[in-house]
MARSEDO-864445 format. One record per residue (C-alpha): residue number from 1; residue in one letter; x negated, y negated, z. Coordinates in Angstrom, 1 decimal, always signed. Example, Ala and Ser with C-alpha at 12.3 -4.5 7.8 and 13.67 -1.06 7.14 Angstrom:
REM MARSEDO-864445
1 | A | -12.3 | +4.5 | +7.8
2 | S | -13.7 | +1.1 | +7.1
This chain:
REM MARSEDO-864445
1 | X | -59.4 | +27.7 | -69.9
2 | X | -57.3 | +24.5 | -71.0
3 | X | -54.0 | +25.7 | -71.0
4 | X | -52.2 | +27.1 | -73.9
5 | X | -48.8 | +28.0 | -74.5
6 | X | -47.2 | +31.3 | -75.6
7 | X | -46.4 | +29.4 | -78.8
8 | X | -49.8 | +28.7 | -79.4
9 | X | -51.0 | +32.1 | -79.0
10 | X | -48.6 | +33.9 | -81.2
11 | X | -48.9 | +31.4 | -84.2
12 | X | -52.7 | +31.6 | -84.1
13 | X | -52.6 | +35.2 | -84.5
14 | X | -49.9 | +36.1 | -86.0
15 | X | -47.8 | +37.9 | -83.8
16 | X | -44.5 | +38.6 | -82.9
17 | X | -43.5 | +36.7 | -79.7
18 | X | -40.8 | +38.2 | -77.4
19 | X | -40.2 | +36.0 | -74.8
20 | X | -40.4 | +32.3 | -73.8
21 | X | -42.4 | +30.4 | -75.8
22 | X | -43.8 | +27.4 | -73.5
23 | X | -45.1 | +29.8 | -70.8
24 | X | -48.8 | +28.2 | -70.7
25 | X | -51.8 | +30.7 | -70.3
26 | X | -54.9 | +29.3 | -68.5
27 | X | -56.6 | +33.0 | -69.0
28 | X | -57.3 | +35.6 | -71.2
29 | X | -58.8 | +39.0 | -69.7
30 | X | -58.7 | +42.7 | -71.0
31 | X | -59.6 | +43.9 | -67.4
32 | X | -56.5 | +44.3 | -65.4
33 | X | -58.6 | +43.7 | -62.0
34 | X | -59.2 | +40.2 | -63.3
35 | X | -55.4 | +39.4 | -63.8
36 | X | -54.3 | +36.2 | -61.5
37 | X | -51.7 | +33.6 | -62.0
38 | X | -50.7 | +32.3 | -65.6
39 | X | -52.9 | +35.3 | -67.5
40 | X | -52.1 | +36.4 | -70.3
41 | X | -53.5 | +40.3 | -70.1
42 | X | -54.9 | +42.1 | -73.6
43 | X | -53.9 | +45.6 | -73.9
44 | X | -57.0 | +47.2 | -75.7
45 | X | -56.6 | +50.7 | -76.9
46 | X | -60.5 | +52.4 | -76.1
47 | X | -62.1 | +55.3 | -76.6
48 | X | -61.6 | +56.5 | -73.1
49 | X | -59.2 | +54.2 | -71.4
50 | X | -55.6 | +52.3 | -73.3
51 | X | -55.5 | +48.9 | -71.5
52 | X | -51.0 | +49.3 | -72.4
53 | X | -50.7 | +51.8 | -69.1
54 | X | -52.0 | +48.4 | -67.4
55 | X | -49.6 | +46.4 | -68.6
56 | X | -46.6 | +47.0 | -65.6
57 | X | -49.6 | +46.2 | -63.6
58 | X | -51.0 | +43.7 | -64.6
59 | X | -47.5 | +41.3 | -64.8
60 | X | -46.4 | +42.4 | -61.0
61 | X | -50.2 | +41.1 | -60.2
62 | X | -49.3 | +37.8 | -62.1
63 | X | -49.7 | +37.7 | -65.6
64 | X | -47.1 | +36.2 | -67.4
65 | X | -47.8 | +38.1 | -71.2
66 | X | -49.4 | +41.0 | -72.6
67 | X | -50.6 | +40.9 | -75.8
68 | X | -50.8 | +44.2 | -77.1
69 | X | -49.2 | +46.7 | -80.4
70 | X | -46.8 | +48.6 | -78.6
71 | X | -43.8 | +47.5 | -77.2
72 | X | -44.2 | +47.3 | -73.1
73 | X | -42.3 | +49.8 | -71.2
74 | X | -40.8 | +46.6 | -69.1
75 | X | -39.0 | +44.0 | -69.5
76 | X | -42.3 | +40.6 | -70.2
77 | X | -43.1 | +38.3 | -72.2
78 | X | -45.2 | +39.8 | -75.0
79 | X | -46.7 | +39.2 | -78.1
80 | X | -47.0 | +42.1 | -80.3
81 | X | -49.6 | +42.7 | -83.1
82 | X | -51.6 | +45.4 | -85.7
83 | X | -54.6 | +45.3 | -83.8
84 | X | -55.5 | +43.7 | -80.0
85 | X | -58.8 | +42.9 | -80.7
86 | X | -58.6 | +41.6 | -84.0
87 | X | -55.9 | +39.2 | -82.5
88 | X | -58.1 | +38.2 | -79.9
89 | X | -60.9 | +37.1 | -82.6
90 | X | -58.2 | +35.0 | -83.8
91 | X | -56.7 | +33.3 | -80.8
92 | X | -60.8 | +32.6 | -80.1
93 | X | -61.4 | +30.9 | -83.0
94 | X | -57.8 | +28.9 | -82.4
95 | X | -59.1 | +27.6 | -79.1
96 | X | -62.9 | +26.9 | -80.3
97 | X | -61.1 | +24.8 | -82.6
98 | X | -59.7 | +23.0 | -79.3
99 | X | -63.4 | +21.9 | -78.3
100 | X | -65.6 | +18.9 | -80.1
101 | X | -68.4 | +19.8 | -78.1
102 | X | -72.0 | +21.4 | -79.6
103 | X | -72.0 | +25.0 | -79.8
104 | X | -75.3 | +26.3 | -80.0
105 | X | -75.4 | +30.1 | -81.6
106 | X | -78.4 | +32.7 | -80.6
107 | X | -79.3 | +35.7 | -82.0
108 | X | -82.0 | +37.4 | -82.8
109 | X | -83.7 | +41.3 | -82.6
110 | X | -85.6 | +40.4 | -79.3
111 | X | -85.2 | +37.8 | -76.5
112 | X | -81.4 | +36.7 | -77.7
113 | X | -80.9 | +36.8 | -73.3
114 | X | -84.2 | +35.3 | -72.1
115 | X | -83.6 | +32.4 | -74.9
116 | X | -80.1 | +31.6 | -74.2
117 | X | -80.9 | +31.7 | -70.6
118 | X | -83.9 | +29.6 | -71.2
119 | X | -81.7 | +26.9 | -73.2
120 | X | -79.0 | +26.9 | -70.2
121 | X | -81.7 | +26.3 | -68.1
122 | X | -83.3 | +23.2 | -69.7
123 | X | -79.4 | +21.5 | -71.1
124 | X | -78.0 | +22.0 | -67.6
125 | X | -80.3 | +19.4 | -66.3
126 | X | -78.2 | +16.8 | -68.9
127 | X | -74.9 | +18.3 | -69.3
128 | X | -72.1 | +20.9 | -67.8
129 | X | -73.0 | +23.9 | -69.9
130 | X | -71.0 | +27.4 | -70.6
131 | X | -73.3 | +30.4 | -71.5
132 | X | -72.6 | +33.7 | -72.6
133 | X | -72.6 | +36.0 | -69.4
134 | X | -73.9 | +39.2 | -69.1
135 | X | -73.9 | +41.3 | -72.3
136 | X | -70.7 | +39.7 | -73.5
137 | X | -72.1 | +38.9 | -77.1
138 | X | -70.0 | +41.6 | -79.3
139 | X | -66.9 | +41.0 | -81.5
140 | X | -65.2 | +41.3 | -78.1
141 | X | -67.4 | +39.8 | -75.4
142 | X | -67.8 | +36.7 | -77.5
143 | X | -64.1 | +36.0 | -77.5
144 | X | -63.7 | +36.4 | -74.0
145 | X | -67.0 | +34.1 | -73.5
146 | X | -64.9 | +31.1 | -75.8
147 | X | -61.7 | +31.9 | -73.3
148 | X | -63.9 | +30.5 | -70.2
149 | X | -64.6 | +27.2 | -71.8
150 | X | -63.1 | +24.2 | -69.5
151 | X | -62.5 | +20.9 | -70.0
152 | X | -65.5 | +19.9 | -68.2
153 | X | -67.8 | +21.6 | -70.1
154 | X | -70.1 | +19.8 | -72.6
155 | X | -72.0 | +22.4 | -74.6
156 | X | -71.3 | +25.7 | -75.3
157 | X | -74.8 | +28.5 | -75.5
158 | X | -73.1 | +31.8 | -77.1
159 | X | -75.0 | +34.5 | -77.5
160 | X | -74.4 | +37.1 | -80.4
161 | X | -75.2 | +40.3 | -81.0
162 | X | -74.3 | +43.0 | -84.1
163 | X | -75.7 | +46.1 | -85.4
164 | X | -74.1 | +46.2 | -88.5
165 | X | -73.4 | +44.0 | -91.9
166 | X | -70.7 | +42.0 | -91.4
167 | X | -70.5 | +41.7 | -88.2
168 | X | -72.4 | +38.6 | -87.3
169 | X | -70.1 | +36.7 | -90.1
170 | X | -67.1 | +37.7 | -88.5
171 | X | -68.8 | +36.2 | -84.6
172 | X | -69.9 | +33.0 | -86.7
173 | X | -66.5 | +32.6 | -87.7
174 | X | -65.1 | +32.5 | -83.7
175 | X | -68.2 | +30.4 | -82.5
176 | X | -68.6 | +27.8 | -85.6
177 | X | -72.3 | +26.8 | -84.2
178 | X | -73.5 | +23.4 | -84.6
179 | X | -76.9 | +24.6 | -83.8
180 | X | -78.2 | +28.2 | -85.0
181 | X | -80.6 | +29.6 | -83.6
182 | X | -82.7 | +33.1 | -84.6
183 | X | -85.3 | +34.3 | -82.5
184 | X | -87.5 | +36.5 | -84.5
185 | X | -86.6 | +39.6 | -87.0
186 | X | -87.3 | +43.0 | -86.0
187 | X | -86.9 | +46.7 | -86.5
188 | X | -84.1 | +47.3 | -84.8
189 | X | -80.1 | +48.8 | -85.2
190 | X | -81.8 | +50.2 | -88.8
191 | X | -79.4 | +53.0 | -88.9
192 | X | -77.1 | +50.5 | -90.8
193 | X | -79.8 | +47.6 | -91.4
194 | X | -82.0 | +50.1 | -92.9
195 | X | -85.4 | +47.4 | -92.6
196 | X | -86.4 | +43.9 | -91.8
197 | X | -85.2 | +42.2 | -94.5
198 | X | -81.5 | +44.1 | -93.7
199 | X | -82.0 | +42.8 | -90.3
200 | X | -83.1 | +39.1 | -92.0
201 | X | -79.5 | +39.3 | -94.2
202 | X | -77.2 | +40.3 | -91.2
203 | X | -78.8 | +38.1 | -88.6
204 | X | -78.7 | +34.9 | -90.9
205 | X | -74.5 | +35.6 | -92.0
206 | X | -74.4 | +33.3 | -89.2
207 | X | -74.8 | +30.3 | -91.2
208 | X | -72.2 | +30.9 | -93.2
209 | X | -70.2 | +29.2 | -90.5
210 | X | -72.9 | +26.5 | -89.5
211 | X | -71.2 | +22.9 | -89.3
212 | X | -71.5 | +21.2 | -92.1
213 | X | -74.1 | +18.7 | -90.4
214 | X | -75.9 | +21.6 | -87.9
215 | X | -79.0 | +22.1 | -87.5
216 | X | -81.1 | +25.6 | -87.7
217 | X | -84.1 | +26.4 | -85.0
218 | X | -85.5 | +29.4 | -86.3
219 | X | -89.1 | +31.0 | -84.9
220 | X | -91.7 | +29.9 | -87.6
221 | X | -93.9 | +32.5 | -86.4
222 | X | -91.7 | +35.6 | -87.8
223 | X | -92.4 | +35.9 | -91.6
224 | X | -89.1 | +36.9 | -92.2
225 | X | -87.6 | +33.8 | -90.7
226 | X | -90.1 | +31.3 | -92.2
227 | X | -88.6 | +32.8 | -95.4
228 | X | -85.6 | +30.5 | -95.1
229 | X | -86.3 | +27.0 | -95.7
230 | X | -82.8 | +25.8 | -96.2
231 | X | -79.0 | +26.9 | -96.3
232 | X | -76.4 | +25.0 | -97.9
233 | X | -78.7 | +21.8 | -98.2
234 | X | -79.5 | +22.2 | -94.1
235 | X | -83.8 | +22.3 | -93.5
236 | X | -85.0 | +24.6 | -91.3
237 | X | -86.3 | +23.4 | -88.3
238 | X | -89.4 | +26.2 | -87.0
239 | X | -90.6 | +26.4 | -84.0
240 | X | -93.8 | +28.8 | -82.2
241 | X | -97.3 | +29.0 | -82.0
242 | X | -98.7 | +28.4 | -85.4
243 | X | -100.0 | +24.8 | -87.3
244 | X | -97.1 | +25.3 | -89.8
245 | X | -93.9 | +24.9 | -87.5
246 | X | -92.8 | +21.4 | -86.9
247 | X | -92.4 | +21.8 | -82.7
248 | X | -95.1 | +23.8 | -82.1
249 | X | -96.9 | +25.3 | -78.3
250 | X | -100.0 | +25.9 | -76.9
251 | X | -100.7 | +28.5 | -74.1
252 | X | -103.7 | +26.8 | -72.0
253 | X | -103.7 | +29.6 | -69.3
254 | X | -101.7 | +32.0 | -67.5
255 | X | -101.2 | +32.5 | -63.9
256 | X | -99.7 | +35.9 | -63.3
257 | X | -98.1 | +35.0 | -60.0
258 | X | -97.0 | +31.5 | -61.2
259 | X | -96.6 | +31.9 | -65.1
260 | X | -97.6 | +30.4 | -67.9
261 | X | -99.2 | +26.9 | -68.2
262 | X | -98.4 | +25.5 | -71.6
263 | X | -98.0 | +22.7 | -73.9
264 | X | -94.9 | +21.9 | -75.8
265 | X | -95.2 | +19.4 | -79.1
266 | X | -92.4 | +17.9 | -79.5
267 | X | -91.6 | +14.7 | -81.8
268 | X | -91.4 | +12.6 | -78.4
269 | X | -94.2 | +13.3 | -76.7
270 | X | -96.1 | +16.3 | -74.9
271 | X | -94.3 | +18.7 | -72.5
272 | X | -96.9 | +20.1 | -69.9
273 | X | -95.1 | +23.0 | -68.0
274 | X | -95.5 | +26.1 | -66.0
275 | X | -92.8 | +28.8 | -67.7
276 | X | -91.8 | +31.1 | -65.1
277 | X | -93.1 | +34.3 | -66.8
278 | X | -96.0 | +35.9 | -67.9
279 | X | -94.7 | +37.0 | -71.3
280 | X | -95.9 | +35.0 | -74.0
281 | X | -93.0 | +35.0 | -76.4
282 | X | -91.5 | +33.0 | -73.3
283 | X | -93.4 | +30.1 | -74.4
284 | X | -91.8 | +30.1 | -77.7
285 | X | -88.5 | +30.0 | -76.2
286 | X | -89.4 | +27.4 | -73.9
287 | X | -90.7 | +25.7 | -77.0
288 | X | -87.1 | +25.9 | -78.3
289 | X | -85.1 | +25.0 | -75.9
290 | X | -87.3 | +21.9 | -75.6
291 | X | -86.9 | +21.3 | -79.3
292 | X | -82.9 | +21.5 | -78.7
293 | X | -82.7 | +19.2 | -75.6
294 | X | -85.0 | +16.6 | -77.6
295 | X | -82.2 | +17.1 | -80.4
296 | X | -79.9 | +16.0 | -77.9
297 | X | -81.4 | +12.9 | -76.2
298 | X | -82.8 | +15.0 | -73.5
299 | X | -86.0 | +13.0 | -71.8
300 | X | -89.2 | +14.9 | -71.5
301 | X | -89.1 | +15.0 | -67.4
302 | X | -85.5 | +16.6 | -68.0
303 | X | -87.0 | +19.5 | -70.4
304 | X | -89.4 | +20.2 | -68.5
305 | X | -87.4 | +21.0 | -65.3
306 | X | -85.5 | +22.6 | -67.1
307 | X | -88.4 | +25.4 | -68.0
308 | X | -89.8 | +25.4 | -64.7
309 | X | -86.0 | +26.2 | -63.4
310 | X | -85.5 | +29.4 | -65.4
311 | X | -84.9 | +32.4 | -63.9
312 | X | -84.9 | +35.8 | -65.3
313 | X | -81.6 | +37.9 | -65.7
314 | X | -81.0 | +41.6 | -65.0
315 | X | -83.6 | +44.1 | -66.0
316 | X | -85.3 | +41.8 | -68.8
317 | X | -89.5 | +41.4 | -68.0
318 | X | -88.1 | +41.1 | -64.1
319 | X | -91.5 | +41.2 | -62.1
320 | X | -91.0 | +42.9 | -58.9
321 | X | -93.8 | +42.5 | -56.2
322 | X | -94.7 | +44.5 | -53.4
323 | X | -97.6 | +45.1 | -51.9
324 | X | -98.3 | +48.6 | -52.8
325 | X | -97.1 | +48.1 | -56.6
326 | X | -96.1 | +45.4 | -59.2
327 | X | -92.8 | +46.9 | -61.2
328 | X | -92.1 | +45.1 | -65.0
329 | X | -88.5 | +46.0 | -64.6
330 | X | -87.9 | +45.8 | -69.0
331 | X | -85.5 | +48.8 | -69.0
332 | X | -82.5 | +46.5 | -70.2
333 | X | -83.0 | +47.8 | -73.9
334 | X | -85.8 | +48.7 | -76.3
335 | X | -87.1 | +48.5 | -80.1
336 | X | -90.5 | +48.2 | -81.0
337 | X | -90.9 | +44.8 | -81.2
338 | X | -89.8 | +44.2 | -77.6
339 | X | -92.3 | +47.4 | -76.4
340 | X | -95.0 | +46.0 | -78.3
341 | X | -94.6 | +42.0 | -76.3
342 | X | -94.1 | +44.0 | -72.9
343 | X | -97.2 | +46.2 | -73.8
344 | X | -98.6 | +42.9 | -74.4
345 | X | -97.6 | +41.3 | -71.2
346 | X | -98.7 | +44.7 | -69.4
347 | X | -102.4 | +44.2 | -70.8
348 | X | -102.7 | +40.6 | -69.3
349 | X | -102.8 | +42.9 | -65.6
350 | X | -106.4 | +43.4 | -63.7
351 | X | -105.6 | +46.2 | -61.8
352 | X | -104.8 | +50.2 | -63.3
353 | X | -102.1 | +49.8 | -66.1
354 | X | -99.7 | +52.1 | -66.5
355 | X | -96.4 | +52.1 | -69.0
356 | X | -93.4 | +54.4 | -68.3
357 | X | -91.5 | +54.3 | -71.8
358 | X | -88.3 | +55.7 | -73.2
359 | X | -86.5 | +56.7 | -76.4
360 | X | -86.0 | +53.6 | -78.3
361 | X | -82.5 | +54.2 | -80.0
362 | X | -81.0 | +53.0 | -83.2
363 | X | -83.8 | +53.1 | -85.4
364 | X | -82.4 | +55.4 | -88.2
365 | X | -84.3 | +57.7 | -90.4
366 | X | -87.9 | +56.1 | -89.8
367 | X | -87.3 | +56.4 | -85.9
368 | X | -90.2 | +59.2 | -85.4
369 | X | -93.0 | +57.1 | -87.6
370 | X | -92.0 | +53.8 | -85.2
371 | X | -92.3 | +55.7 | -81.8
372 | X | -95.7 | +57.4 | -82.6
373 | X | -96.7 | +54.0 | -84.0
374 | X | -95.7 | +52.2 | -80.6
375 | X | -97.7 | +55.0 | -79.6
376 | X | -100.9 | +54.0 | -81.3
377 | X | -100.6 | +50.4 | -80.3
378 | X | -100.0 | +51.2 | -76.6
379 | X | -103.7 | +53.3 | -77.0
380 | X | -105.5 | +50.1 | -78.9
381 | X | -104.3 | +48.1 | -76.0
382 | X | -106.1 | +49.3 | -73.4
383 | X | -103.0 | +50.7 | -71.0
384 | X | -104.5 | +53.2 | -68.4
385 | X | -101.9 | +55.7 | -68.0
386 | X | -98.9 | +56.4 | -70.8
387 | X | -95.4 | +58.2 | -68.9
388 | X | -93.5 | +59.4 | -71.4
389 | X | -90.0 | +60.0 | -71.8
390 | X | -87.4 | +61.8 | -74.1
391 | X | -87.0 | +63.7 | -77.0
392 | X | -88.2 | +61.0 | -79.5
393 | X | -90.6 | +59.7 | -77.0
394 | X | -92.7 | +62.9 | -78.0
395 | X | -93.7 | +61.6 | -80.6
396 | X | -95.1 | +58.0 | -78.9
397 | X | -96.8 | +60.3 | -76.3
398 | X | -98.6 | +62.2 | -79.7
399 | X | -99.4 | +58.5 | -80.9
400 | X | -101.0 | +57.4 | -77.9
401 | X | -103.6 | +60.5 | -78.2
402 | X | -101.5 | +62.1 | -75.4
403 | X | -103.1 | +59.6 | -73.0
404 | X | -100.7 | +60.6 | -70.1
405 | X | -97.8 | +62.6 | -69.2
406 | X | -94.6 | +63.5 | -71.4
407 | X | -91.5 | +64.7 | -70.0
408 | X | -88.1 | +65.5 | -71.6
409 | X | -85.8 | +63.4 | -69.2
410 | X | -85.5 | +61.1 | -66.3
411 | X | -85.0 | +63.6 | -63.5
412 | X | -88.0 | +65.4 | -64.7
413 | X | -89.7 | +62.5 | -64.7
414 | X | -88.9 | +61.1 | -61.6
415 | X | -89.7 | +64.4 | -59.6
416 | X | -93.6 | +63.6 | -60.7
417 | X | -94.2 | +60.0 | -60.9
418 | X | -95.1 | +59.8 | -57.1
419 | X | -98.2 | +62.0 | -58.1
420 | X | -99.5 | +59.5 | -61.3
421 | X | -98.9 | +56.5 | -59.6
422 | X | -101.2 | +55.0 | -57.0
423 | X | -101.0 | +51.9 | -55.0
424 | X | -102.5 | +48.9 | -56.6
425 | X | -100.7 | +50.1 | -60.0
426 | X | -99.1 | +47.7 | -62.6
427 | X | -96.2 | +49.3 | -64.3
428 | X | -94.3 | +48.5 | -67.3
429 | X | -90.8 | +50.6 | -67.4
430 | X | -89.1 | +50.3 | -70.6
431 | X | -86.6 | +51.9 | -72.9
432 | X | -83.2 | +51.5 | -74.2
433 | X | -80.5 | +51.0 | -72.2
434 | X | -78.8 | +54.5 | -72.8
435 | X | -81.8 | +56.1 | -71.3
436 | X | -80.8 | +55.0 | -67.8
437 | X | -84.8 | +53.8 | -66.9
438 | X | -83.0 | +51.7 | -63.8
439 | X | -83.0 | +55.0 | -62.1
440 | X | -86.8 | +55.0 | -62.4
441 | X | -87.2 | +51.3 | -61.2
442 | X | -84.8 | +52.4 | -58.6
443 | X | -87.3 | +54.8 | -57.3
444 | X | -90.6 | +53.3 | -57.4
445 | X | -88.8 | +50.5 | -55.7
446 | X | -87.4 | +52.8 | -52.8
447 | X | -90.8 | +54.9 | -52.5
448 | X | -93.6 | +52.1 | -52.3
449 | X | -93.4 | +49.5 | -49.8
């Protein structure tokens, strides 16, 4: 990070500095293994671990503050607050104010990764960009995301995620986008959203913080989203599939070793490109990142080596090929709008289909009616074999007409799955993250050559 003194630090969030005040910080961790030379370490008190028993640490390893809300046990520099992590919102939003450079916002029930990932991809080919990394998109990930800008960078892609009101108001106020962008609206974190058009109002707080001359690239194709025409005097810009949307895409076939060959309208010209996927909502985010880089005087050629270039992160629609079995590796997380596109993505497949799925959490009091309605559009889709898994799952295995095999947990689950699958399979493993499904990938992968 551009280096900031202590001064700095303690003015923009209010604390109490005790200490010299033009020691300059060039980072800003909560991890005491990351600690190195002229860190300033955040003592964060969590559920199971209190980053202050670091804090000796973490200064004999180098850093030259803490920042925390009890007084140190050595003798440090420190700044001392109420509350860590609401500090560390504010020092964010102190040095995002530091940077005149485009931030670009994502969120979004589904694909907030794939899309930010997909618009690194094709703005890298123009500019020095910094992207959200990993899952680092929460009220504390997207602080220490704004801490790893450098000088050098040009553009900033953050990613943010909430499951509650609020939440996305107090992440717009850190990141300040120029460019907003919302991926679709789905049913998903409804224990506090309570429906779609809870999950519309949440998501779109983050233009309360939109620039006063930003731009919004919102997916036409979601009718909650093509909803909002306008904020504050700002025109929605949609993008997707259908006639209405003003960059719209056009699938012409897919390849499912290669991808998808598509077209991209855009106001310049035609993109003709082969998106490395075989999941059609990929288009659509190809589609906007093409829309963005045209924004921001990106040439055609540019955009579309940027598509071709993306690569897929961590368990999200990762294809893994061997030559007894293709693996969807989707286990990353689960609602059922994302099971319904990977069921989607699972039909394109020739040979026997077969879709391992999991509890999908964080649905509230409809979450029963949702699974055994996944259920029901898992059987209208033609899947071969349906492996079920969990306690709510139950009820997705009774809504796919029992059309496979159920089993309360993973183990159990993994102590049978050599017997229903064959070689030649195609198979979709999916669920939320807190189901642990990379121990199933991990299997299949270690079993068939």
């Amino acid at each position: 990070m551009k280096p900031i003194t202590l001064k700095e630090i303690a003015k923009s969030c209010g604390g109490k500095l005790h200490g010299d005040e033009n020691v300059l910080v060039t980072s800003i961790v909560t991890d005491s293994r990351q600690v190195q030379g002229d860190t300033l370490f955040a003592a964060i008190k969590g559920e199971r671990v209190d980053g202050h028993k670091f804090i000796a640490q973490c200064i004999e390893s180098g850093a030259v503050c803490a920042l925390c809300e009890d007084e140190p046990e050595i003798d440090c520099n420190y700044i001392q607050v109420d509350s860590t992590l609401v500090a560390l919102k504010k020092i964010a939003e102190y040095y995002r104010s530091l940077f005149s450079i485009p931030f670009i916002g994502i969120t979004g029930s589904v694909g907030k990764t794939s899309t930010k990932e997909m618009i690194s991809s094709v703005l890298s080919q123009k500019f020095c960009v910094h992207k959200t990394q990993g899952n680092f998109n929460n009220e504390l990930g997207v602080p220490l995301t704004i801490f790893k800008l450098e000088r050098e960078h040009e553009i900033a892609v953050i990613e943010m995620g909430i499951s509650d009101f609020t939440e996305m108001t107090r992440l717009s106020k850190i990141v300040r986008p120029d460019i907003s962008v919302i991926t679709n609206i789905g049913c998903c974190h409804l224990e506090n959203l309570i429906d779609r058009d809870g999950v519309l109002k949440a998501k779109t707080e983050m233009l309360e913080f939109l620039s006063s001359n930003g731009k919004m690239f919102f997916c036409g194709d979601d009718d909650k989203l093509y909803s909002v025409k306008e904020h504050n005097g700002i025109k929605t810009i949609f993008y997707g599939f259908s006639d209405h949307n003003e960059y719209k895409a056009e699938i012409i076939n897919t390849d499912l070793q290669k991808g998808i060959n598509c077209k991209l309208y855009l106001k310049n010209g035609v993109v003709e490109a082969t998106v490395p996927s075989v999941e059609s909502h990929m288009v659509a985010n190809a589609l906007c990142a093409a829309a963005i880089g045209e924004h921001l005087g990106m040439t055609l050629d540019e955009i579309k080596c940027g598509i071709e270039s993306y690569k897929t992160v961590g368990s999200r629609s990762n294809i893994i090929r061997k030559e007894a079995l293709t693996i969807i590796d989707d286990c990353y997380n689960a609602n059922p709008t994302s099971v319904r596109a990977s069921i989607d993505t699972l039909s394109k497949f020739l040979n026997r289909k077969v879709a391992i799925i999991g509890d999908m959490k964080e649905l509230g009091t409809n979450e029963c009616a949702l699974h055994f309605e996944t259920g029901e559009y898992i059987a209208q889709k033609g899947i071969d074999t349906v492996v079920a898994v969990g306690e709510l799952s139950k009820h997705l295995f009774d809504g796919a007409k029992e059309k496979g095999y159920y089993f309360e947990t993973v183990d159990e689950c993994i102590e049978k799955i050599y017997d229903i699958i064959k070689s030649g399979d195609t198979v979709l493993v999916k669920a939320s993250h807190s189901m642990h499904f990379d121990k199933i990938v991990d299997a299949l992968n270690e079993h068939f050559i």
